[in-house]
C-alpha positions in Angstrom: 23.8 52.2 -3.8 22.6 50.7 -0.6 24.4 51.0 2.4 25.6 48.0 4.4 22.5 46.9 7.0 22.1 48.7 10.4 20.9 46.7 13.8 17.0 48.1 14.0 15.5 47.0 17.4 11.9 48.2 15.9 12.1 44.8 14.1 13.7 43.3 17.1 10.1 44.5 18.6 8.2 43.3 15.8 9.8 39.6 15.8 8.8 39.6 19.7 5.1 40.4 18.5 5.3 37.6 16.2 6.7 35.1 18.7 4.1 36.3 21.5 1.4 35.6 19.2 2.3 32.2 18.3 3.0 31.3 21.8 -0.4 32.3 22.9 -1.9 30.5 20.1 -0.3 27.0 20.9 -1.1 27.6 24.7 -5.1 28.1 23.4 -5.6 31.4 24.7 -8.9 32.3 24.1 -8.3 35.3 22.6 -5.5 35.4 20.5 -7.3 32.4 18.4 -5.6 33.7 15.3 -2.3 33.6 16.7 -0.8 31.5 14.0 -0.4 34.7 11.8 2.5 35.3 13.8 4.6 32.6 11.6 3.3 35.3 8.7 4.6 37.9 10.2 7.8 36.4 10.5 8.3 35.7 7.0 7.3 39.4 6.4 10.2 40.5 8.2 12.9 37.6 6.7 11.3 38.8 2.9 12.6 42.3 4.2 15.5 41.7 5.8 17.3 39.0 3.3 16.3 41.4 0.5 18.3 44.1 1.9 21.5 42.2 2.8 21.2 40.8 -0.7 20.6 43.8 -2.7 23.0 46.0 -0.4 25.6 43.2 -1.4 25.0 42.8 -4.9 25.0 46.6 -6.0 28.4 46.8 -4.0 29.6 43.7 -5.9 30.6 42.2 -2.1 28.0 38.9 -2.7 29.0 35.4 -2.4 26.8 32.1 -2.4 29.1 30.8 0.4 29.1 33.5 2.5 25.2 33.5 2.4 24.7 30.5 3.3 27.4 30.2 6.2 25.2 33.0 7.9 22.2 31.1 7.2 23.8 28.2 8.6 25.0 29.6 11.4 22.0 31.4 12.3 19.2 28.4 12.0 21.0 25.2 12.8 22.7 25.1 16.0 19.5 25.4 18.4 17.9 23.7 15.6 19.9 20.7 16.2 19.9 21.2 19.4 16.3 20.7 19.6 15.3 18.2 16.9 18.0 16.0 19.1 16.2 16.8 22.3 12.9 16.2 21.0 14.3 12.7 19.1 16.1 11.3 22.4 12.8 12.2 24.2 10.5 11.0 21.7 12.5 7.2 22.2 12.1 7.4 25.6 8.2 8.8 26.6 6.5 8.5 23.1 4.3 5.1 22.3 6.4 3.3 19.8 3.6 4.4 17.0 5.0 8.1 17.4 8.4 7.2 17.6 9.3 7.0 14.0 7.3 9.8 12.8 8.9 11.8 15.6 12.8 10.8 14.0 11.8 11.5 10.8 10.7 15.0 11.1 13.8 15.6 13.6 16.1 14.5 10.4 14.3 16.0 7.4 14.1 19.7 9.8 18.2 19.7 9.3 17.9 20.2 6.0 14.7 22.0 6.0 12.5 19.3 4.8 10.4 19.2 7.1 7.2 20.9 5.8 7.3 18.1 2.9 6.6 15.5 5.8 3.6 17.2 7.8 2.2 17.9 4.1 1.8 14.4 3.5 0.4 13.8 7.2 -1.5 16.4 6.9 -2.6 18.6 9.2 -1.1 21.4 11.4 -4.6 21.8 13.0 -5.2 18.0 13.5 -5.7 16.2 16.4 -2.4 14.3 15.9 -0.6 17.9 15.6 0.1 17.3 19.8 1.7 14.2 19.2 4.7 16.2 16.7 7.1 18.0 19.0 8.7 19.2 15.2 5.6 20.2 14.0 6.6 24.3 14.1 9.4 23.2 12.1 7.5 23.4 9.0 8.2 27.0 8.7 11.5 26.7 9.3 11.3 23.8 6.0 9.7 27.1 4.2 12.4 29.5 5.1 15.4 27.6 4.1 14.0 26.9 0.6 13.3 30.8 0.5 17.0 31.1 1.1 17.8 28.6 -2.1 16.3 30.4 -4.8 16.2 34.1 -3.5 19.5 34.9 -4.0 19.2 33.6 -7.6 15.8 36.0 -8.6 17.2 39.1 -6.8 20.9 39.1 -9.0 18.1 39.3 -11.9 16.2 42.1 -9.8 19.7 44.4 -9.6 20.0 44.1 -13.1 16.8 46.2 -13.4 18.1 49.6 -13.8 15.0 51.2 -14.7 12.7 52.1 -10.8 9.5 51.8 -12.9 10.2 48.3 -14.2 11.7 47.5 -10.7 8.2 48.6 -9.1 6.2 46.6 -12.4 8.2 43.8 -12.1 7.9 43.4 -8.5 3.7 44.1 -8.3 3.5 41.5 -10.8 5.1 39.3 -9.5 3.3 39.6 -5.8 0.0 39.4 -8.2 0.9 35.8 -9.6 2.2 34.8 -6.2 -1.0 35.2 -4.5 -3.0 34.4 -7.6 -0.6 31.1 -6.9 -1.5 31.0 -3.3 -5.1 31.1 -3.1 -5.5 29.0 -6.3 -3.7 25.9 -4.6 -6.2 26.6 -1.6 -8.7 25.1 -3.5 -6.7 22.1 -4.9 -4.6 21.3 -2.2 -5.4 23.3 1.3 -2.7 20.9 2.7 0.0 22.3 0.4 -1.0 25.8 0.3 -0.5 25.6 4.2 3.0 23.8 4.5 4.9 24.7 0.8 6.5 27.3 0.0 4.7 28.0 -3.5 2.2 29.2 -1.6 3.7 31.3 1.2 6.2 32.8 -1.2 4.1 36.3 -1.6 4.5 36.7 2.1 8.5 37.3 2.1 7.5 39.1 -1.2 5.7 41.4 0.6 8.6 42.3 3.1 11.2 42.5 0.4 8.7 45.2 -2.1 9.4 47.6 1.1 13.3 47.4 -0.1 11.9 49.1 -3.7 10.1 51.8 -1.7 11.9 53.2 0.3 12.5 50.8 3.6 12.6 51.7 7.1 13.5 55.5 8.6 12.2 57.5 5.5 8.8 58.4 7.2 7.4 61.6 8.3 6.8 61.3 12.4 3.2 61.2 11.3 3.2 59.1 8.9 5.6 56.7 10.6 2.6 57.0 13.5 0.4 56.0 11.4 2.0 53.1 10.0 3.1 51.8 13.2 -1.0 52.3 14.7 -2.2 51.0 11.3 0.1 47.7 11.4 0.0 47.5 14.7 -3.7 47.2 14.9 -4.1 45.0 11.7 -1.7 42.1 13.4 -3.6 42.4 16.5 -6.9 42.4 14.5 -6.3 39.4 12.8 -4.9 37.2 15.6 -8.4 38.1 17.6 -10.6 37.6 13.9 -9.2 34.7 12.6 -9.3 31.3 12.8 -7.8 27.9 12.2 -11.1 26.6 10.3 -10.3 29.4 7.5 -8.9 28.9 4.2 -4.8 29.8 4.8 -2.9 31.2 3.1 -4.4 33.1 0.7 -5.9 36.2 0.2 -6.8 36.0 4.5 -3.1 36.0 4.8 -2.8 39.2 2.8 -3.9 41.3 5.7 -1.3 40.5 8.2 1.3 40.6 5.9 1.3 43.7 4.8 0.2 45.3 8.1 3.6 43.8 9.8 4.8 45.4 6.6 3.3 48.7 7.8 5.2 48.5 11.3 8.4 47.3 9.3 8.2 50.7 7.6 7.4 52.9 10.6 10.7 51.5 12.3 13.2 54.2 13.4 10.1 56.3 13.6 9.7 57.4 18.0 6.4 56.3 18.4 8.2 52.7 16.7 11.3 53.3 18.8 9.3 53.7 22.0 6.6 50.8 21.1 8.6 47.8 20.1 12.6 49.3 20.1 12.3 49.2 23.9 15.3 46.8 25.9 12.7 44.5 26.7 10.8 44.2 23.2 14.1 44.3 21.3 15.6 41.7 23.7 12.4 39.5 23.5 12.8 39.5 19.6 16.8 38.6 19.4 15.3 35.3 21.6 12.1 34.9 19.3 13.5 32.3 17.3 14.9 30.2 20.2 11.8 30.8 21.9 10.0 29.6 19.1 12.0 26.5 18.7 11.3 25.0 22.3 7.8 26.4 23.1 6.2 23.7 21.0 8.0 20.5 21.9 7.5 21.8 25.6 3.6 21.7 25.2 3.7 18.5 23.4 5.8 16.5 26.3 3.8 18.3 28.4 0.7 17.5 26.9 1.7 14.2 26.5 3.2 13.3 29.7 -0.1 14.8 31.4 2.2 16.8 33.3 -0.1 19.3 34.3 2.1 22.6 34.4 -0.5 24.7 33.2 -0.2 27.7 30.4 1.1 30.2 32.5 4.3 27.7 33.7 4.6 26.7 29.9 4.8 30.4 29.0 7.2 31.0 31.5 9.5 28.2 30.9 9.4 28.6 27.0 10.8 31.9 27.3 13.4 30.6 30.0 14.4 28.1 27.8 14.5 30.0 24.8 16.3 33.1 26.6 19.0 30.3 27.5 19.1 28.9 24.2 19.7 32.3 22.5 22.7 32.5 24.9 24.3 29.8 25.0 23.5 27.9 21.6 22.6 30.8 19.5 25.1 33.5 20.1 28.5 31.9 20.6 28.1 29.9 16.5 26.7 33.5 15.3 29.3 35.6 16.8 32.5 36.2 18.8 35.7 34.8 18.3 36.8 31.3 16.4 34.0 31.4 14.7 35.9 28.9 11.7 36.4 26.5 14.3 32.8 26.6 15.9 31.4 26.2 12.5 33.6 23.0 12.1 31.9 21.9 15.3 28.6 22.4 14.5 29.0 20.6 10.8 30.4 17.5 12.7 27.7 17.9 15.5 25.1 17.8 12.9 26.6 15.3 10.9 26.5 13.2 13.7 23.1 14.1 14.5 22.0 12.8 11.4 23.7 9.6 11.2 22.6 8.6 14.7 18.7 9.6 13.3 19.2 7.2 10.3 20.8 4.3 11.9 17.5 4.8 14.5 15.5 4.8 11.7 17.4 1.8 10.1 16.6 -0.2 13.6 13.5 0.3 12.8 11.1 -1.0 16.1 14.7 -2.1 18.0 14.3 1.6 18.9 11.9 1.1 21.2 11.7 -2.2 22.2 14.2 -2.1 25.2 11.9 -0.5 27.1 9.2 -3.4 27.8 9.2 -7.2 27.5 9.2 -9.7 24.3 5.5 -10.2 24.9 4.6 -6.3 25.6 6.6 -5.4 22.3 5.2 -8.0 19.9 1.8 -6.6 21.1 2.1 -2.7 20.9 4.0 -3.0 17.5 3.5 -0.2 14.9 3.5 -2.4 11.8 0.1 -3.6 12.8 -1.6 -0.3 12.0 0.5 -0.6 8.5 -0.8 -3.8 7.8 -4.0 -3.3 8.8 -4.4 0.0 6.8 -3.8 -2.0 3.8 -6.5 -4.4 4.8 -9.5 -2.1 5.5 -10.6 -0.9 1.8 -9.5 -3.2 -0.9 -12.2 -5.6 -0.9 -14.7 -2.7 -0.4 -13.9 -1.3 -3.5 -13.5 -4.6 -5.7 -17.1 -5.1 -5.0 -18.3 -2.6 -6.7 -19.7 -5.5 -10.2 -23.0 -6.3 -10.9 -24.6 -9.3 -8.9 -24.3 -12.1 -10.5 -27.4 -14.4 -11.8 -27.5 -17.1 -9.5 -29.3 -17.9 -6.9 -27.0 -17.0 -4.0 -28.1 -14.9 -1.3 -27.2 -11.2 -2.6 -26.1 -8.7 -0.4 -25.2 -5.1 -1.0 -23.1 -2.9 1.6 -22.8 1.3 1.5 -20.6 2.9 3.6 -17.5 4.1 4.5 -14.3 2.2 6.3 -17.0 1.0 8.5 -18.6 -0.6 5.7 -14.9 -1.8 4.3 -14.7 -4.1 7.9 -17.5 -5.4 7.8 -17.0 -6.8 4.2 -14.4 -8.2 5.1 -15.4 -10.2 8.1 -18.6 -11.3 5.8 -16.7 -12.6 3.3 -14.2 -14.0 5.9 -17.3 -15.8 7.2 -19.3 -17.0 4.3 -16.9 -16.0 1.1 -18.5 -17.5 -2.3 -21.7 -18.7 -0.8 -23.2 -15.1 -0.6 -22.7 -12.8 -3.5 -21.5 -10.0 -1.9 -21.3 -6.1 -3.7 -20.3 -2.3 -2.4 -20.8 0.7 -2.7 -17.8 3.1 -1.3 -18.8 5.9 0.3 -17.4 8.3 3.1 -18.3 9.6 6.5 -19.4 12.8 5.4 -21.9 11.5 2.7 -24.1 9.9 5.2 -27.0 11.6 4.5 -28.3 9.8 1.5 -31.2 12.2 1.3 -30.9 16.5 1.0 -27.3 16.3 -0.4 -25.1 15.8 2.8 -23.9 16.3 6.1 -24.9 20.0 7.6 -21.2 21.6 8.0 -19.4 20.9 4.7 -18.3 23.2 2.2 -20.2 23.7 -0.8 -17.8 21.6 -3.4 -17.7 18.4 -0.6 -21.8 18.9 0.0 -22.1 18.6 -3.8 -19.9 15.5 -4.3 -21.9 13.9 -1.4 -25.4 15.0 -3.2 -23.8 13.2 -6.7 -22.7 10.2 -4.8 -25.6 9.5 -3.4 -27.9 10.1 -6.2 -26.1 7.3 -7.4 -26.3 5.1 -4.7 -30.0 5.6 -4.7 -30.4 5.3 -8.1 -28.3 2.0 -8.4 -30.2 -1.2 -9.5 -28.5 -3.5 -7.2 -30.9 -1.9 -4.0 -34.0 -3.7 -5.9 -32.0 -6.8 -6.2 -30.5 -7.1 -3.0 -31.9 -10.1 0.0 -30.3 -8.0 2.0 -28.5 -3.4 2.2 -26.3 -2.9 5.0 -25.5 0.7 6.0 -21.9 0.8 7.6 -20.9 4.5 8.4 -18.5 6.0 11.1 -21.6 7.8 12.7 -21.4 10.6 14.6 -23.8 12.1 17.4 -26.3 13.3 15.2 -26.3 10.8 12.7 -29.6 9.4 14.4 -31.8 12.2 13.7 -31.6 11.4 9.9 -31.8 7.3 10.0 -35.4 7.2 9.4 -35.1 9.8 6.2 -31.7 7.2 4.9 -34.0 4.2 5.7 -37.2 5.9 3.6 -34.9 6.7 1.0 -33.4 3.2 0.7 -37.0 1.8 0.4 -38.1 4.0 -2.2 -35.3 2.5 -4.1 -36.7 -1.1 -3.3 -34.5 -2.3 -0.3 -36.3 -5.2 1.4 -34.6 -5.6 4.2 -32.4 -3.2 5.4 -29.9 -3.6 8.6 -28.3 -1.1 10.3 -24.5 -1.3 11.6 -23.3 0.2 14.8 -20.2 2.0 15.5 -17.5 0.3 17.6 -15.4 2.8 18.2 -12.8 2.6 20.9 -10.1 5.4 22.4 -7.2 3.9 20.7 -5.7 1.3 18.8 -4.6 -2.2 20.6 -0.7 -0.7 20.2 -1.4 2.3 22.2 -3.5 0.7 24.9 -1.3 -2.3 25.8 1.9 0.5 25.4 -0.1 3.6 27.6 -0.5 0.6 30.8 2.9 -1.2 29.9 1.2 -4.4 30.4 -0.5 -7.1 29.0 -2.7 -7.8 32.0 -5.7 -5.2 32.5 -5.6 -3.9 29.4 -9.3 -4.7 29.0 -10.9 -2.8 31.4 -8.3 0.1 30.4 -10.3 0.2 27.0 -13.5 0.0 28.9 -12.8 3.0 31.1 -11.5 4.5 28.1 -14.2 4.4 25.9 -16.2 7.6 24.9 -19.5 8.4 26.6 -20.6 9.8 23.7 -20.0 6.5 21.0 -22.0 4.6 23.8 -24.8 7.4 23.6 -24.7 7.3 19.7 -24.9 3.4 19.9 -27.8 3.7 22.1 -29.1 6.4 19.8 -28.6 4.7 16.6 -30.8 1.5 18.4 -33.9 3.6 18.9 -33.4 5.3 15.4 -33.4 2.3 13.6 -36.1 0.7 16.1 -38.5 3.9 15.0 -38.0 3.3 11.7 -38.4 -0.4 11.1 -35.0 -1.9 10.6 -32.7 -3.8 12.0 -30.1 -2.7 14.3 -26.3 -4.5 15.0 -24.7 -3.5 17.8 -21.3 -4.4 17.3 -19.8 -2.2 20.4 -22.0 -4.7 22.3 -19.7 -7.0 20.6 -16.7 -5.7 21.3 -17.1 -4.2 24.7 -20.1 -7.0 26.1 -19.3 -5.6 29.8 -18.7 -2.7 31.6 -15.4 -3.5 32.9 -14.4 -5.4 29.2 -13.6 -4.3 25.8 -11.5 -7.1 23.6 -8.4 -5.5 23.0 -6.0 -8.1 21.7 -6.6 -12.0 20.4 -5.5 -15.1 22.0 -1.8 -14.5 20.6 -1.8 -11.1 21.5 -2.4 -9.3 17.6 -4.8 -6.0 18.4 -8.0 -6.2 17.6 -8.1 -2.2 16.4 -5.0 -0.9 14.4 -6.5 2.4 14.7 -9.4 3.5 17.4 -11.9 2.0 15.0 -10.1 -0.2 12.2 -9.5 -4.0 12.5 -6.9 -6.3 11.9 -7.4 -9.2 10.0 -6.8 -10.9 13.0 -9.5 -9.0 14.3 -11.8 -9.9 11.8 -11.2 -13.1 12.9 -11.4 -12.6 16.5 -14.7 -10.8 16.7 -15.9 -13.4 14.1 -15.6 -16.0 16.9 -17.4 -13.6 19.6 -20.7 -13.7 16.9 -20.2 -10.2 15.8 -22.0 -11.4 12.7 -24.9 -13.6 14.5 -27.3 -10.6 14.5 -27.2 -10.7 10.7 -28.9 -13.8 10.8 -27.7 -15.0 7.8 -27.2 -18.7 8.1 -30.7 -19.5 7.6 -30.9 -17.9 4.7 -28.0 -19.1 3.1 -28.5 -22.7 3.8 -32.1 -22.5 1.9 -30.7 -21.6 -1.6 
C-alpha cells in the first residue's frame, strides 16, 4: 500500500526548471529557443504527482471526487482569476476594440479550463497575433483541468489491476496508443495536436508510469546521479535543439518528457537534493505556477503598450509578481486556517467574475466605446472585419462554371483572396456585361510552374503541383480576352513571374495582366483606434506602410515589364502619395478590414479612385 505523499523539493526544483525555461522562451532568448518544452515538463511532473495522491488514496480506500476537486480548485483558480480579471479589465482599457472581445472570451472560458478549445480554433500559439492574447499560456492550464476530469476515473480501474505485470502491460500500452494518437493527429490537425488534450495525454502518462516503477528515493547514489545528469541534460538539450517550426507534440515531445521523468526519479537522491532541492530552487518552483500565470500577460501589455522595459525588467518583474502572487493569492485559499470560508469567497469571487465577463460580452462593442467619440467608434468598429470576411471569397468561388457562349468579353481570374477582391470590384463595376470566371487558389501555390513555393512541406508542395496542373490544363486560359493573376505576393515572388507568365501562354493566354499587392500595416479599425482620431489617419498608414510591399510592388513592375505583360499597381491606387494612403470612405467605413482585405465599401471606394482604369476594359466592352 502506498504511503500518504511527502513534500519533495527535488520537484520543487524541477517545476522552477520548467518555469525558467518557458520564461526565457517568451522573452526570445536566443538560446533557449526550445523553451516551450518547459509546459512539457510540467505535465510530466502533474502525470506523476496526481497519480500518486490518487493511487495512495484509492488503495487506502480514503478517495473522494469532492475532495479532489476542492484541492484542484483551490490550487488553480484563485490567481487564475485573479489574473484572467486583470488581463480582462486591462484588455477594455489599452487593447484596440478588435482585441477586446477575444481577450474576454479567453479570460471566461480559462475559469473553467476551456481555454485551449478557443486558441485551437484561432489558431496559433506561434502566430503573429499570439502577442495580442495576454491568456494565451492559459491553454495548458485548459489541458490540465481536463486531465483532472477523467484521471481519477481510469486510475480506480488501474487499482483494480492486482497483477504488477498486467499493471506494467497495461500501462506501456496504453503510452503506445497515446503517442500513436499524438503524432497521428500531427498530421491531421497540427493545431489540435498542439492545444488538446488527446494529444498531450501521453505526456502526464509518462509522469504517472514512474508511480508503477518504483517512484522517487528508490535509486542507488549512482544511479540516481545518473538520472539526474541524464534528465538534466536532455531538458536542457532540447530547449537549445528545438524549435517552434517543428512538428509538436509528438514523438519530438517524447524526449523531454521522459528526461524530466529521469530527474523526477533521481529526486531524494544528494546530487538531486543539492541541484534543484536547494531553498532557492525549491522556493522558485512553489512560485512557478504564479510566475507562470503573469509573465505572459506582462510581455503582452508590454509589448503592446511599447513600453520598452526590456527582457531583463520583464524577468525581473514576472518573478516579483509571481513571488507576490504565490503569497498572497496562492497560499492563504491553499492553506491555513478558515479554509471553508475562503473557499466560499473564492466561488462567489469567481462567480462574479464570470457574470461581469458575460454581461461584457453581452454589451458587445458598448465595451469599448466610452473611450472615444460617436464618430471615432462608428469608424474603428470590429464588425467591419466580420462583415468584410464574409465578403472576400464567395463570389471567387461561384465563378468557378464554364464561359458561357456569347459574345461578351470573357475574363478569367487565378489567385488567392487577392484574386477574391478584385472579382468583386469587377463585377461591382461591369457585372453581366463581362462574363467573368475563377479559379481559387492560395498564396502558397503561386508558382504555377515546378510544383510550388520553395519552403513548404512535402504534402502542401504536392497539393500546390495538382492545383496548378489544373489551372494550366483548364480550357478556359484559351478562351479567355483577358487572365488576371491576383496573389498576396511576397518578396520573392518576382523572380518566378516570367516562368508563371510562360507557363500561362503555353496554355493560350492572350493577354495576360498582372495584379499588385496593396498591402497596408493594418486594417482601417486599428489605424483610426492606434491615433484616436479621425484626422491624420492618412499619413499614419503612409508612414506605416512596409518598405518591403513597396519594394515588391516596384519589383513585381519590372517582372512583369521583362516579361511582356501588363502590370496594375493598385498600391499606387491606394497610397497615390507619400504622405497618403485612403484609409476610410467619405462616411467613414475602412477601406481594409484586415491589412489587405476590403470592405464592400471599399470596393466601392477604390472603384471611384480608378483602381480598375489600368485594366482598360471599357473599350473593349463597349465593342461587343
Amino acid at each position: 500500500m502506498l504511503a500518504k505523499t511527502k513534500y519533495n523539493p527535488d520537484i520543487d526544483g524541477l517545476r522552477a526548471v520548467a518555469v525558467l525555461l518557458v520564461l526565457l522562451f517568451h522573452l526570445g532568448n536566443k538560446i533557449f529557443r526550445g523553451g516551450f518544452i518547459g509546459v512539457d515538463v510540467f505535465f510530466v511532473i502533474s502525470g506523476y504527482l496526481i497519480t500518486q495522491q490518487l493511487l495512495g488514496e484509492m488503495e487506502r480506500g480514503e478517495f473522494s471526487f469532492r475532495r479532489f476537486f476542492a484541492r484542484r480548485i483551490r490550487r488553480l483558480l484563485p490567481a487564475l482569476a485573479a489574473v484572467a480579471s486583470i488581463s480582462a479589465v486591462a484588455g477594455v482599457f489599452i487593447f484596440l476594440p478588435s482585441n477586446i472581445e477575444p481577450t474576454l472570451w479567453s479570460a471566461l472560458l480559462s475559469l473553467f479550463g476551456l481555454s485551449n478549445f478557443l486558441f485551437w480554433m484561432q489558431a496559433g500559439y506561434f502566430d503573429s497575433d499570439a502577442i495580442f492574447k495576454p491568456l494565451l499560456h492559459t491553454w495548458s492550464l485548459g489541458v490540465e483541468m481536463q486531465f483532472y476530469l477523467f484521471w481519477p476515473l481510469l486510475m480506480l480501474a488501474a487499482v483494480g489491476i492486482r497483477s504488477r505485470i498486467a499493471r506494467y502491460l497495461a500501462t506501456g500500452i496504453f503510452l503506445v496508443l497515446a503517442i500513436s494518437l499524438s503524432q497521428a493527429w500531427l498530421a491531421i490537425d497540427p493545431a489540435g495536436a498542439f492545444f488538446l488534450t488527446p494529444a498531450r495525454i501521453f505526456e502526464f502518462g509518462v509522469g504517472a508510469a514512474l508511480n508503477w516503477i518504483g517512484g522517487t528515493g528508490r535509486l542507488s547514489r549512482k544511479t540516481s546521479l545518473a538520472a539526474l545528469v541524464v534528465g538534466l541534460s536532455g531538458i536542457l538539450v532540447c530547449a537549445i535543439v528545438y524549435r517552434e517550426t517543428m512538428p509538436f507534440p509528438g514523438l519530438y515531445a517524447l524526449f523531454p518528457c521522459l528526461s524530466a521523468a529521469a530527474v523526477i526519479a533521481s529526486a531524494g537522491g544528494a546530487a538531486s537534493s543539492m541541484v534543484l532541492g536547494n531553498r532557492v530552487m525549491a522556493l522558485l518552483g512553489r512560485a512557478s505556477y504564479s510566475i507562470y500565470l503573469v509573465h505572459w500577460p506582462l510581455i503582452v501589455f508590454d509589448n503592446y503598450l511599447d513600453a520598452g522595459l526590456g527582457t531583463n525588467w520583464l524577468f525581473v518583474i514576472s518573478l516579483v509578481l509571481g513571488f507576490l502572487s504565490y503569497r498572497w493569492i496562492e497560499t492563504p485559499f491553499r492553506s491555513g486556517p478558515h479554509r471553508a470560508i475562503k473557499f466560499r469567497l473564492m466561488s462567489y469571487g469567481v462567480l462574479l467574475l464570470t457574470v461581469g465577463l458575460a454581461v461584457c460580452l453581452r454589451l458587445d462593442d458598448s465595451v469599448w466605446k466610452f473611450r472615444y467619440s460617436s464618430r471615432i467608434a462608428f469608424s474603428m468598429n470590429p464588425r467591419f472585419a466580420v462583415v468584410g470576411a464574409k465578403h472576400t471569397w464567395p463570389l471567387l468561388k461561384k465563378r468557378q462554371t464554364p464561359f458561357a457562349d456569347d459574345a461578351r468579353m470573357k475574363v478569367l481570374i487565378i489567385g488567392d483572396s487577392q484574386a477574391g477582391d478584385m472579382a468583386n470590384m469587377l463585377d461591382r463595376k461591369y457585372g453581366e456585361s463581362i462574363d467573368l470566371r475563377s479559379f481559387p487558389s492560395s498564396a502558397a501555390c503561386q508558382i504555377l510552374v515546378n510544383n510550388a513555393f520553395y519552403d513548404l512541406e512535402p504534402d502542401e508542395r504536392e497539393r500546390c503541383g495538382k492545383s496548378n496542373e489544373r489551372i494550366l490544363a483548364d480550357s478556359r486560359i484559351k478562351e479567355a480576352d483577358l487572365v488576371i493573376l491576383a496573389f498576396n505576393w511576397f518578396d520573392r515572388s518576382p523572380s518566378f513571374i516570367k516562368d508563371n507568365v510562360q507557363a500561362l501562354r503555353q496554355s493560350g493566354a492572350k493577354r495576360i495582366v498582372l495584379i499588385g499587392p496593396k498591402t497596408q500595416s493594418s486594417s482601417g479599425m486599428d489605424l483610426v483606434a492606434s491615433l484616436g482620431k479621425l484626422d491624420g489617419v492618412e499619413k499614419l498608414a503612409a508612414e506605416k506602410l512596409d518598405p518591403t510591399v513597396v519594394r515588391t510592388n516596384a519589383d513585381l513592375k519590372r517582372a512583369s515589364d521583362e516579361a511582356g505583360v501588363e502590370y496594375v499597381d493598385i498600391l499606387g491606387k491606394v497610397c497615390p502619395r507619400a504622405d497618403l494612403c485612403y484609409v476610410l470612405n467619405e462616411d467613414g467605413v475602412p477601406v481594409f478590414f484586415d491589412n489587405k482585405h476590403l470592405t464592400e465599401e471599399g470596393d466601392a471606394f477604390l472603384i471611384e479612385k480608378g483602381i480598375l482604369d489600368d485594366l482598360r476594359l471599357e473599350g473593349q466592352i463597349s465593342g461587343q
